[in-house]
N, C-alpha and C positions, 0 to 999 in steps of 0.2 A: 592425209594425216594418219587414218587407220593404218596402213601401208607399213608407214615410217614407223608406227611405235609398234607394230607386229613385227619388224623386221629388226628394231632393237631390242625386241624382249627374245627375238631368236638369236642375236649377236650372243645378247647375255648368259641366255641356258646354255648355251654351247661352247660360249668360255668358262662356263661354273662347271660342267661336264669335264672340259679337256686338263682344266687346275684342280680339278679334285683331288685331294689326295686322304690315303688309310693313315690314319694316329701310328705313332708305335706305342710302346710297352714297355716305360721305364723301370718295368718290373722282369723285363725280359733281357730285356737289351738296353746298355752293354753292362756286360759282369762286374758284380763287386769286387771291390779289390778285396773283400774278405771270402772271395767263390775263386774256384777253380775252371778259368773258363775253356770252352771248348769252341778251338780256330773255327772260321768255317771261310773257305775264298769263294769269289766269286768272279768269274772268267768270263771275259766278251772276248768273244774273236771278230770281233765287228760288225756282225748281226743278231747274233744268237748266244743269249748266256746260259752257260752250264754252273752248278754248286759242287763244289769239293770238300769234303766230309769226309773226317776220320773217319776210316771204316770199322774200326772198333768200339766209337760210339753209335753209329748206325746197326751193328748187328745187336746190339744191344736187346733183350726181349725173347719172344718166341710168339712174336706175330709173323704175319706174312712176307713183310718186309723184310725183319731180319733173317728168317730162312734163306730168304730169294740171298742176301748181301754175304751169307754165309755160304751158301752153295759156288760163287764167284769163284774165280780162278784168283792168282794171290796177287795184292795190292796194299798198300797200306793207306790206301786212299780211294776214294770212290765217287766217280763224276758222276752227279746225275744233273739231266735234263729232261725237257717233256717238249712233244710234238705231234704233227700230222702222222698218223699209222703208215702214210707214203712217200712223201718225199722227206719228212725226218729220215728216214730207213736208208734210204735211197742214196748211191755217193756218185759223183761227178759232177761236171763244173756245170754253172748255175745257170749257165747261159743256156745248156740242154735240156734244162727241165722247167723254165720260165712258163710254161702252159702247165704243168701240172702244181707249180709254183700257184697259179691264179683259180685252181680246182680249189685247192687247199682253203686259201683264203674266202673267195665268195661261192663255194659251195652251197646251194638252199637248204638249211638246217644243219647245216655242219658238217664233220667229219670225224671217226674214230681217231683217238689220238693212240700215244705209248709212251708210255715212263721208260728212260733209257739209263742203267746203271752199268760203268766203266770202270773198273776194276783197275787200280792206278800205282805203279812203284815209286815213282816219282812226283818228290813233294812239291807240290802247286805254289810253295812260296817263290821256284824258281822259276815258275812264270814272269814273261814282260810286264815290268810293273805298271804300262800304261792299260794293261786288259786286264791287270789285278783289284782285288780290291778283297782285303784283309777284315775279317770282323772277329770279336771276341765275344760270342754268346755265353749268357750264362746258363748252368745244368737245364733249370728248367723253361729258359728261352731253346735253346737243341730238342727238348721234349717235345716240344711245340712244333717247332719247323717239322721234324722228326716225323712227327703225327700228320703234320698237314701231308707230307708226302704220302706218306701211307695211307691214305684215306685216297688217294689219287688213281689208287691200281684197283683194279677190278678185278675181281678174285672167284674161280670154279667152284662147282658146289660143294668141294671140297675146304674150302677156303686157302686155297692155292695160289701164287701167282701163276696168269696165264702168259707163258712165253711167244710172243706175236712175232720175233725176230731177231735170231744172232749173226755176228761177225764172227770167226771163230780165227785160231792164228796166234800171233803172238800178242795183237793189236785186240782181243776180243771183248766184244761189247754185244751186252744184253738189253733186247727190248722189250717191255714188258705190259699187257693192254691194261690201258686205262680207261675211267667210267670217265671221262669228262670229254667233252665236243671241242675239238680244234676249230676255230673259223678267228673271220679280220676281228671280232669281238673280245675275242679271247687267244691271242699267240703264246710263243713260246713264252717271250718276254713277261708278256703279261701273268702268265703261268709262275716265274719265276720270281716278278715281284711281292705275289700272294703268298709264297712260301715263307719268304724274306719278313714279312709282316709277319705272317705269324709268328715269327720266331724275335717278333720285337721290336723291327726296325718301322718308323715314317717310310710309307713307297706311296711313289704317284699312282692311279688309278689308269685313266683312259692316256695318259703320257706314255704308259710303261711299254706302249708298243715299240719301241726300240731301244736295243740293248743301250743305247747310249744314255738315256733315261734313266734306267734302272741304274748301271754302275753310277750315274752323278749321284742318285741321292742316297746309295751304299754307302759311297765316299763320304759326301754330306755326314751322313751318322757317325762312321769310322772317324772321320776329323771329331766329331761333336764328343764321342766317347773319349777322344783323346786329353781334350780338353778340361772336362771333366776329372778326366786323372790328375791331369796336372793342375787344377783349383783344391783338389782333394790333398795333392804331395805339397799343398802350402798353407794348407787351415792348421 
């Protein structure tokens, strides 16, 4: 009997774990119609989601970040993601790097990660609309996301970003070290939900480990904000 009711209160935790999810910020997200909001997409390529950000609101400042986003080669748009310091870096098919694939993940204590900013001509609206997903934050929902990133990078005693690895070319992408631990607790995905919250939106917690998570409940919000519009375009 002990057995049985130890074994449903561990069913239970470990569904109230896997359903948990972060509140958003109906103060954040989505913009009033009396605000000017600022896009921001969010892109799955089927495992792993990168944010696309106007790069003119990004360089916004003269912290770290907007140095780092000003320094870039010219884009009017700016992918960022966040990863393992090694196999995020690393390019070739997946099937070659499936062992360092499994370092990443169950490493004992984790692994150095990197903030990765991609410097982009072409606007992400013409992304595949099934790896799209369109949101309208408002000024100080962007502040937020904004900051969360920036708090992300780890910075020399200078208060510099530290460049941990480029692509250079016409394709060229900047990696940048960050203070936070990659492992299976905390992936990319899950990196990107956090952001995503901060800047306002409802995200799953321990779900978010796959991009497909994260774009449902973008979407989720994106439909919810629309909604909203159109209760608002009829009072």
């Amino acid at each position: 009997m002990l057995i049985r009711w130890s074994l449903a209160v561990l069913i239970g935790l470990l569904a109230g774990v896997w359903t948990a999810q972060r509140p958003g910020d109906p103060a954040l997200f989505p913009a009033a119609s009396s605000e000017t909001a600022i896009v921001v997409h969010l892109l799955d390529n089927g495992f792993h989601t990168d944010l696309a950000v106007p790069r003119a609101a990004l360089a916004t400042g003269d912290d770290a970040l907007a140095r780092a986003v000003r320094a870039l080669p010219p884009g009017d748009w700016v992918r960022i993601g966040w990863g393992d310091s090694v196999f995020y870096v690393e390019q070739g098919a997946i099937s070659g790097r499936l062992p360092d694939g499994a370092r990443a993940f169950f490493k004992p204590g984790g692994n150095p990660s990197v903030l990765m900013l991609d410097p982009d001509p072409a606007d992400p609206a013409l992304f595949a609309e099934p790896g799209r997903a369109t949101l309208r934050l408002s000024p100080q929902g962007f502040a937020a996301l904004r900051t969360r990133v920036a708090n992300s990078l780890r910075l020399d005693e200078g208060g510099q970003v530290v460049v941990s690895a480029q692509r250079d070319g016409d394709d060229a992408v900047f990696f940048y070290a960050s203070g936070e631990t990659f492992w299976v607790g905390h992936l990319c995905n899950h990196w990107t939900a956090e952001v995503l919250n901060a800047g306002g939106l409802p995200m799953p917690m321990a779900r978010s480990l796959t991009s497909g998570a994260v774009m449902r409940a973008a979407r989720q919000a994106e439909q919810g904000a629309a909604e909203l519009d159109l209760s608002g375009a009829g009072d």
